[in-house]
N, C-alpha and C positions, 0 to 999 in steps of 0.2 A: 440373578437379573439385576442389571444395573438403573438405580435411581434414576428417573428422569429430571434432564437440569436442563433451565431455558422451557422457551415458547415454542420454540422452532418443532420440535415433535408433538405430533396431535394425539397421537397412543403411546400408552408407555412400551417400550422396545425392546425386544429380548437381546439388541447387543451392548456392550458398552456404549457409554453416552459420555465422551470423555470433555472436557474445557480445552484450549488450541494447545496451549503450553503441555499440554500430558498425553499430544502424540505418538504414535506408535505405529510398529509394521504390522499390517493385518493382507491378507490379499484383496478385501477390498478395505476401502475408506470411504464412507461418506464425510463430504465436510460444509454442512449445511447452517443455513441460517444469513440474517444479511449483510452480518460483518466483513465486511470484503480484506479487513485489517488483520483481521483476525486468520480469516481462510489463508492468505496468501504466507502468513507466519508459520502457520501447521503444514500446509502442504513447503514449505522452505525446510523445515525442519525434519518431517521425512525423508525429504531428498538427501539433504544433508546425511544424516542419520546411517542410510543404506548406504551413499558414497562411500562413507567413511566406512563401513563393513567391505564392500567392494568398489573398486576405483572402477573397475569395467562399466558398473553400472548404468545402462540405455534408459534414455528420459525421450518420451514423445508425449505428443499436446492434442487433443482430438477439441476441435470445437463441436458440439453435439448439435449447434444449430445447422450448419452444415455436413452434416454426418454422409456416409457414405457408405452402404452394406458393404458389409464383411473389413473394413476398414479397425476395427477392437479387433478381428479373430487375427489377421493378419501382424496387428504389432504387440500381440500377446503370445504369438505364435515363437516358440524358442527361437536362436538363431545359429549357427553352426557351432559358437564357442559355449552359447548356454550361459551367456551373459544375463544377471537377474535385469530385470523390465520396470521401470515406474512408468504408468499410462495415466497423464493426469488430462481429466475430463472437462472441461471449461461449458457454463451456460445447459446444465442439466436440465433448466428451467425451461430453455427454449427449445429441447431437445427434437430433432424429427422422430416418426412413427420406426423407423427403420432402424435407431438406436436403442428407443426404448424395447423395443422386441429382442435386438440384440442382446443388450447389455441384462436382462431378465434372464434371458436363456445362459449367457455369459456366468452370470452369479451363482448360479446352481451347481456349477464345474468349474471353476476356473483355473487358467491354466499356471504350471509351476515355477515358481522363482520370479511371478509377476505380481505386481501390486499396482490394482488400479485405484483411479482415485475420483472421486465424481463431487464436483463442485455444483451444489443445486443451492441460490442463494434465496429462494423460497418462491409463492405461488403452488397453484395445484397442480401446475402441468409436468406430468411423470410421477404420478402420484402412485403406482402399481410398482413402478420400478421402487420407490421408496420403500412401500411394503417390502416388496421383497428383499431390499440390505437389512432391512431391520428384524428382519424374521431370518438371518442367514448366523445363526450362533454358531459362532467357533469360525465363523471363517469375515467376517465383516467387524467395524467398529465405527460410530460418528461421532465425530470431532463436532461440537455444537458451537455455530458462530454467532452467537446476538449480540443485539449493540446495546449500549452503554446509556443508557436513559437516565438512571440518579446520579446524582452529583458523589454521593457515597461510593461508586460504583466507579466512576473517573479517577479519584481519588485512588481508590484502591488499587488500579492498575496501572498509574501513573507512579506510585511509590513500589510497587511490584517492578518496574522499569529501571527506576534509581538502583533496586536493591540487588537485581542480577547482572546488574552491569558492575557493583560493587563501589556505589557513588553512595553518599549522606546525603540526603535533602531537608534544607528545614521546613517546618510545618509551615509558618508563613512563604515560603518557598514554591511547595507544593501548593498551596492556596491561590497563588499566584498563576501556577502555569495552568491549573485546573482551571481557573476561573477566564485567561486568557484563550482557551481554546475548548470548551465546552459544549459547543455546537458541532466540533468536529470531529471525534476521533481518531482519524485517519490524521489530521495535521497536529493535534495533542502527541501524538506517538513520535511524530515528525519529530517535534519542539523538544521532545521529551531525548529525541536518540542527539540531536543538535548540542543538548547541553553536555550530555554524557562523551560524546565527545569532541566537546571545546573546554570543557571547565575541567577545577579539579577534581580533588575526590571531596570537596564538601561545598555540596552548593546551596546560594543564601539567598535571601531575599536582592540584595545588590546585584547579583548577575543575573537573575531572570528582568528585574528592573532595565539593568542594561541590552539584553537581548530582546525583551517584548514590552515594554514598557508599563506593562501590570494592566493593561485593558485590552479587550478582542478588538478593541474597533483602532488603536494606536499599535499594531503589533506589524514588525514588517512583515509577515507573509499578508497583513491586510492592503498597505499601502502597495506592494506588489501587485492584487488582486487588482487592484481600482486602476492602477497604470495599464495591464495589461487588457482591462476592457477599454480603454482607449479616453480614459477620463481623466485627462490632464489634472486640470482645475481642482476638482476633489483630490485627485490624490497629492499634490502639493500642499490643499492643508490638513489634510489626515499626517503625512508626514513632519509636519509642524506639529500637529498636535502631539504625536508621538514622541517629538526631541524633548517637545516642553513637558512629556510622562517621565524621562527618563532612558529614553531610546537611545542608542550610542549609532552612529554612522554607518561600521561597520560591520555587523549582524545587519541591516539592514539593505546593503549592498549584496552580503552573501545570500538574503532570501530569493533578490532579482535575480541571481544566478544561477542558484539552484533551478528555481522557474524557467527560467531560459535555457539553460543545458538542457533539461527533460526535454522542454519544445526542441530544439537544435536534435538531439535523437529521435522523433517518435516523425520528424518534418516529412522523409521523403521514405518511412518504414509504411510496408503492407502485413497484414495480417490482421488478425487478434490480438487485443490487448494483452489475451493467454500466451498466443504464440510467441510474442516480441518482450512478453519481462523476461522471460531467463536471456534471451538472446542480450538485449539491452542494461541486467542488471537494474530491472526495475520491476516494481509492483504493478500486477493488470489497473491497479486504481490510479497508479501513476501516470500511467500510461495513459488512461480515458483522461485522465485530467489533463496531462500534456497537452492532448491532442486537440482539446478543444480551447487551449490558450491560444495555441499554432493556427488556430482560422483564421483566414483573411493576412498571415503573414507569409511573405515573400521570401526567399534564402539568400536573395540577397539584403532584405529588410534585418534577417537574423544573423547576418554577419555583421552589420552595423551594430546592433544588440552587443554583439560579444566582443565586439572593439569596444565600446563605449562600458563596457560590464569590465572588460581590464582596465581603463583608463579609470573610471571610478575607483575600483579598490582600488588604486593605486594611488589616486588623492586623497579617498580618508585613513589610508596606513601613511600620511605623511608626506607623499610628493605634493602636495598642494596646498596652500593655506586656508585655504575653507572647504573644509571638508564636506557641509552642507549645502552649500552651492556646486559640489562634485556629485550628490545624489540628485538635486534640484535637475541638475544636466541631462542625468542620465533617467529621471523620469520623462523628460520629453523626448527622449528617442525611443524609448519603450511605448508609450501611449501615443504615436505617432506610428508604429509600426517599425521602425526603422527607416522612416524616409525622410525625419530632419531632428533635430537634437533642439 
């Protein structure tokens, strides 16, 4: 019987209780807890995992709050080639009556060469179906996702980041990015995959300075934030505030873009944030986040955006002589929606 790690389980559990990084194929998977950074990295790596065993390998998305009877036996069910099944289950949490019955009876037997995978990011509801993955030895395993509450614990997993991507970071480095993104995990990991790849193999204190300016409140995914709620005025001098941290131009132009492109994709998508990250090459948390920058913007508002997002880079890489009056620009067509610069 494996130890129990994390909050997230209330009993200790007769299956493995593995951390996201020490994924594995089981026929089923819970991957519980309410790191959504976390879940969406274990179940990536699965996918990955199987691909790479079989290319044929069938991926469907069941959202459980919409569920549909007999909708699990149907895409568990083989298919003429007997291609292996990944069923990943999104919003366990908010499951209807009609899957939890399912997916109970489902676990007891489940069918061959399929792995399902059931994202429950916590609450009590489907509490019975829990019992039962976790009482199903030898054929289940959960992936435990909780969040990052000590600073020890940021640290940790932030320098874990550096070291499998096969980057150096210095301590004052790491101090740095931990301390610029602390409240988030979800954009700590961002900031963390950003440097690993833009920098080289040793990064210092000088390039986090230049990419985030060594404070939460001067870092450009902030001053992006404060633009796209529509708050000119602050984020102009959050943006100062930032140049006078250390902030360089352009990392700061590349945060509005990143933000922008997410919106510009998730603009005129339907679904689940489950259903639309593989299709879009993005995380469900990306995806919620996109979606609620994209309110109240227009497509034609977001093509202005992404003219105004090329003409910027292109003034702080040097077509312009003031590169901060090229970001100054392009905050007011952002915090205007795209309806004046």
């Amino acid at each position: 019987m494996a130890a129990r790690r994390g909050s997230t389980a209330k009993n200790t559990a007769a299956i493995p209780q593995l951390k996201w990084h020490e994924v594995r194929p089981a026929p089923v998977v819970l991957v519980s807890g309410p790191q959504d950074v976390f879940a969406e990295r274990a179940t990536k790596g699965l996918r990955d995992y199987l691909r790479a065993e079989d290319p044929s390998l069938e991926v469907t998305d069941i959202d459980a709050a919409a569920y549909q009877p007999g909708e699990l036996l149907t895409l568990a069910s083989p298919s003429l080639f007997a291609e292996p099944r990944l069923i990943r289950v999104g919003a366990v949490e908010k499951s209807t009556d009609a899957f939890l019955a399912e997916a109970i009876e489902y676990i007891a037997e489940p069918a061959e060469s399929a792995y399902l995978v059931l994202r429950h990011s916590g609450g009590v509801r489907g509490k019975k179906l829990l019992e039962a993955v976790r009482a199903a030895q030898g054929i289940a395993i959960e992936i435990v996702c909780d969040d990052l509450k000590k600073d020890a614990e940021k640290s940790d997993f932030a320098r874990a980041e550096f070291t499998r991507a096969g980057k150096r970071i210095s301590p004052g480095a790491l101090r740095q990015i931990v301390s610029a993104f602390a409240d988030d995990v979800a954009e700590l990991a961002a900031a963390c995959q950003q440097l690993i790849a833009d920098s080289a193999e040793n990064i210092t204190e000088e390039i986090v300075d230049r990419y985030y300016g060594g404070r939460v409140e001067t870092t450009a995914f902030a001053v992006a934030d404060i633009a796209l709620a529509g708050r000119k005025a602050e984020a102009l001098v959050s943006l100062r505030h930032a140049l006078d941290s250390g902030a360089d131009p352009v990392p700061m132009v590349a945060a509005f873009a990143m933000k922008v492109r997410a919106m510009a994709k998730v603009a005129n998508a339907h679904g689940s944030s489950g259903q639309l990250a593989g299709a879009l090459g993005m995380a469900p948390w990306q995806v919620d986040r996109a979606r609620r920058d994209a309110r109240g913007w227009s497509d034609a508002g977001l093509g202005q955006a992404i003219l105004a997002l090329a003409e910027a880079d292109a003034a702080v890489k040097g077509a312009e002589r003031d590169p901060v009056f090229a970001v100054e620009r392009l905050i007011g067509v952002i915090a205007s929606r795209g309806t004046s610069s």
